[in-house]
Residue, then its C-alpha position, 0 to 999 in steps of 0.5 A: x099661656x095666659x089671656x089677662x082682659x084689660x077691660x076699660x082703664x082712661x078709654x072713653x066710649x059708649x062701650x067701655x064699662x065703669x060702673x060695678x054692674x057694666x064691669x061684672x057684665x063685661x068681666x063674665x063675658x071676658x071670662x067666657x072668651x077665655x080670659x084668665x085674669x080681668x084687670x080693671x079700674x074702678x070709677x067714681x063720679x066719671x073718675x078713675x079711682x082708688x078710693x076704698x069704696x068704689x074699689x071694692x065695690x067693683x071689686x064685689x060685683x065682678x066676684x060674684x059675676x066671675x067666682x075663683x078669677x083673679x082680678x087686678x087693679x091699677x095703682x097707675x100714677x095717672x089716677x093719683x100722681x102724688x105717692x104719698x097719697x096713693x101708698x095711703x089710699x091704697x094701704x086703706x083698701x077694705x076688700x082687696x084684689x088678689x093682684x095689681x099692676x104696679x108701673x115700675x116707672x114711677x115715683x114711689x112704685x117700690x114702697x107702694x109695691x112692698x105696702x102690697x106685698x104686705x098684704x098678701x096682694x100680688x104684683x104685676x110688674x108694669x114695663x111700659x119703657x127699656x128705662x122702666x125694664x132697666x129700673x125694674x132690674x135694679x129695684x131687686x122687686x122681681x122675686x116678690x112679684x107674680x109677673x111682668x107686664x111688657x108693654x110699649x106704648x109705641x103707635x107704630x107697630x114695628x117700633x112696637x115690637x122691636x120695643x118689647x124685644x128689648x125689654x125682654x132681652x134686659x130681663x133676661x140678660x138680668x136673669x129674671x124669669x118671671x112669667x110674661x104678658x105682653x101687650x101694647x096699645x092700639x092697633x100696634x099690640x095685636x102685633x105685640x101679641x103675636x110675637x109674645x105669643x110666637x115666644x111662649x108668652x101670655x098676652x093681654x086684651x080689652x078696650x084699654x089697650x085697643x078698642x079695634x080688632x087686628x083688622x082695625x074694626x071696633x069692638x067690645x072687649x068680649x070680641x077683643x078677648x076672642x081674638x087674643x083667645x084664638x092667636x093663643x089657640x092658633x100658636x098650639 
C-alpha cells in the first residue's frame, strides 16, 4: 500500500516548507519516514505557483535531495482559477514532475488532464466530492490516470469516513479499478486512513491535509509521515 507526503500546499505556519531548499529537506525526511511519492506546491513570492521556473526549481531540489522518488504537483484551481491560463502555464512546463493531481471537480480539468498525459506526465485523479466521483466516471479519464485520490473534505470524521465509502462504492459500481490513496483533512483524515488502510488502500500524509497527529498534537510532516508509515505497518 502506498504512503504519498503531501508536504505544504495553502497551509500556513512556521514549519511548512515552501522554498526549493525547505522543500528538499522536508522531502528527504519524508522519504526516510517511509513515504513513496512527495506531493508538493511550488511558491513564489509567498504564492502557490505554476509559473515554469519556481516549479522547476523545487522540482530540482527535492530530485537531488531524493534521487528515483515521484514527485507530484498540484494543478489545483485554487493556485490559477481561470482554465485557459492554467492549461497555458502548465503546457510551458521546462522540467516536468513524473505526476499531478488533477481535481476532477473543476472547470477544464479534462483538457488539462489530457495536455498532461501528452506529455508523459501521470494523473492522479483528484476526488474531494461523490459529485467529483460521479463526474470522474462520466469523463472516461480513468484508463489514462495512474490513481485516484479519494479525499473528503469533510471537518467531522464520521461524515468523513462515511463520505470516502461512497465515493468508493461510485468507482466500483463503475467498474474503475484503479489503485487507491485515500486521505482527508485535519484531524478527520487520520480516520480516512485507517478505514482506507483496513481496505487495502494507500494513504496520504503531511501538513496539507493535517498539521496534527491522530492525538491532536502538531507536528512536522516527517512525524506525520511516521504515523501513516506505522498504520500502514500496524494493518500487515
Amino acid at each position: 500500500m502506498l504512503l504519498e507526503a503531501c508536504l505544504n500546499g495553502a497551509r500556513t505556519g512556521e514549519l511548512v516548507p515552501r522554498t526549493p531548499e525547505e522543500l528538499a529537506r522536508d522531502s528527504a525526511a519524508a522519504v526516510e519516514a517511509g513515504a513513496g511519492v512527495l506531493h508538493l506546491h511550488p511558491y513564489s513570492d509567498g504564492r502557490e505557483t505554476l509559473a515554469s521556473e519556481p516549479c522547476a526549481s523545487a522540482l530540482r531540489a527535492v530530485r537531488a535531495a531524493c534521487p528515483g522518488v515521484p514527485i507530484s504537483l498540484s494543478t489545483s484551481a485554487d493556485i490559477e482559477p481561470d482554465p485557459e491560463r492554467r492549461l497555458a502555464l502548465v503546457a510551458g512546463w521546462t522540467e516536468l514532475p513524473e505526476l499531478v493531481t488533477a481535481n476532477q471537480g473543476e472547470e477544464g480539468i479534462a483538457e488539462l488532464c489530457l495536455e498532461l498525459v501528452s506529455l508523459g506526465v501521470g494523473i492522479e485523479a483528484g476526488l474531494l466530492s461523490l459529485s467529483d466521483a460521479h463526474a470522474f466516471v462520466e469523463s472516461g479519464l480513468a484508463e489514462r490516470c495512474v490513481r485516484v485520490l479519494v479525499e473528503p473534505l469533510d471537518a467531522d470524521p464520521f461524515d468523513a469516513v462515511a463520505h470516502a465509502a461512497a465515493m468508493e462504492d461510485a468507482l466500483a459500481e463503475a467498474g474503475i479499478d484503479l489503485e487507491q490513496v485515500h486521505h482527508g483533512d485535519g484531524v478527520a483524515s487520520w480516520s480516512v486512513m485507517e478505514r482506507a488502510v483496513a481496505r487495502g488502500h494507500g494513504i496520504r500524509a503531511g501538513l496539507e491535509d493535517s498539521p496534527v497527529l491522530p492525538d491532536g498534537t502538531a507536528a512536522g510532516n516527517a512525524e506525520l509521515v511516521r504515523a501513516g508509515a506505522a498504520m500502514l505497518r500496524a494493518s500487515r
